[in-house]
N, C-alpha and C positions, 0 to 999 in steps of 0.2 A: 640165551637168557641173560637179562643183563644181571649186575651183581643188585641194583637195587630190590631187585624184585625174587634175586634167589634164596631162598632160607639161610640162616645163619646162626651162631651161637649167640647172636644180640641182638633178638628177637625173642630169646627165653627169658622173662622177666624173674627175677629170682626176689623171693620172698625170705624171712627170718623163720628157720626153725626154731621154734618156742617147744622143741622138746628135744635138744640137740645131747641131754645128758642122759638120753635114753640111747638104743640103735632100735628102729624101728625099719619096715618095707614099705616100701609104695610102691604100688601097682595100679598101672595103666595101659588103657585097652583103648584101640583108635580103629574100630571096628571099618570105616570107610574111609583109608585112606587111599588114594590112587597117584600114578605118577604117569608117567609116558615110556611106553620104553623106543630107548636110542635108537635103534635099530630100523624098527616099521613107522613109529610116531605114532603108534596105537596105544589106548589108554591100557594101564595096568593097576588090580585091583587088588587089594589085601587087609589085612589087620595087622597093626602092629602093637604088640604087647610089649610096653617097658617096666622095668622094676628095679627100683631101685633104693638104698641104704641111705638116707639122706646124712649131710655134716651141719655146718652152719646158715645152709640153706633148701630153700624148695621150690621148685620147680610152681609155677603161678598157671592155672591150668588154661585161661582165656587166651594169655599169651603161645600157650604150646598150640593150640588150637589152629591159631592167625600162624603159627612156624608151619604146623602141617599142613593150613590148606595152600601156603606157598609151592608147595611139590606137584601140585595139580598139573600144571604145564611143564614139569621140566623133564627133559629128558634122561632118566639116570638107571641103570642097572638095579636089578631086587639087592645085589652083593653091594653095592657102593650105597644106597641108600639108607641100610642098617645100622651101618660102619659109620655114615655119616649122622645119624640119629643118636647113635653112642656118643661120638669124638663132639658132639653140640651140647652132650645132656654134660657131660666132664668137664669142658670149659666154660658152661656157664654156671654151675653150681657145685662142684668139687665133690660126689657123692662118694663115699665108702664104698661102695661097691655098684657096678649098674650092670643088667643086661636087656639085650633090647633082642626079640627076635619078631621077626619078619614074615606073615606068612601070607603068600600071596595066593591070590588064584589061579589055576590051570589056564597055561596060553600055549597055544600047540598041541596041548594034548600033555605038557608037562605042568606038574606043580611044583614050586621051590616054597622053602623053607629054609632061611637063613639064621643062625643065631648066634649072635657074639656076647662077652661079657667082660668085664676088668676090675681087676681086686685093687684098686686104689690104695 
């Protein structure tokens, strides 16, 4: 996959928290998102739920959208995918605290569930 077309942390349009003297949660749910996994190149399917403590910025939701349907073709692990959904949401908006977890659908006969978080 080339890099123009893989997701990145500059692709998340960051916006002005205009309530940055409060601490507040935002919570977001990406109920279709899919990726490929490495392995077969069969598609993989899940939700992923982010939440996060915003600083002096926020995440701009059209733009996260256009991040996520980036993943559609690529090939990446349910574990690297999460990990990289976190380490994108931190460099492009510095959030107070973020976790992102992952939960995919059953392939094989297994289902994962991934879940990371980082106290900034």
């Amino acid at each position: 996959m080339s890099e123009e077309t893989s997701p990145t942390y500059k692709d998340l349009e960051v916006v002005n928290n205009d309530n940055a003297h409060r601490d507040y949660v935002i919570r977001i749910s990406i109920p279709e998102f899919n990726c490929v996994c490495p392995r077969t190149g069969l598609p993989d399917f899940g939700t992923i739920n982010i939440e996060y403590v915003p600083q002096k910025g926020i995440v701009e939701l059209k733009s996260l959208k256009l991040y996520i349907v980036k993943f559609r073709n690529l090939g990446i692990f349910h574990e690297h995918v999460t990990n990289k959904i976190l380490e994108d949401f931190k460099k492009a908006c510095c959030p107070k605290k973020i976790s992102v977890l992952g939960d995919f659908k059953p392939r094989g006969g297994i289902k994962t569930e991934v879940f990371v978080e980082d106290n900034l």
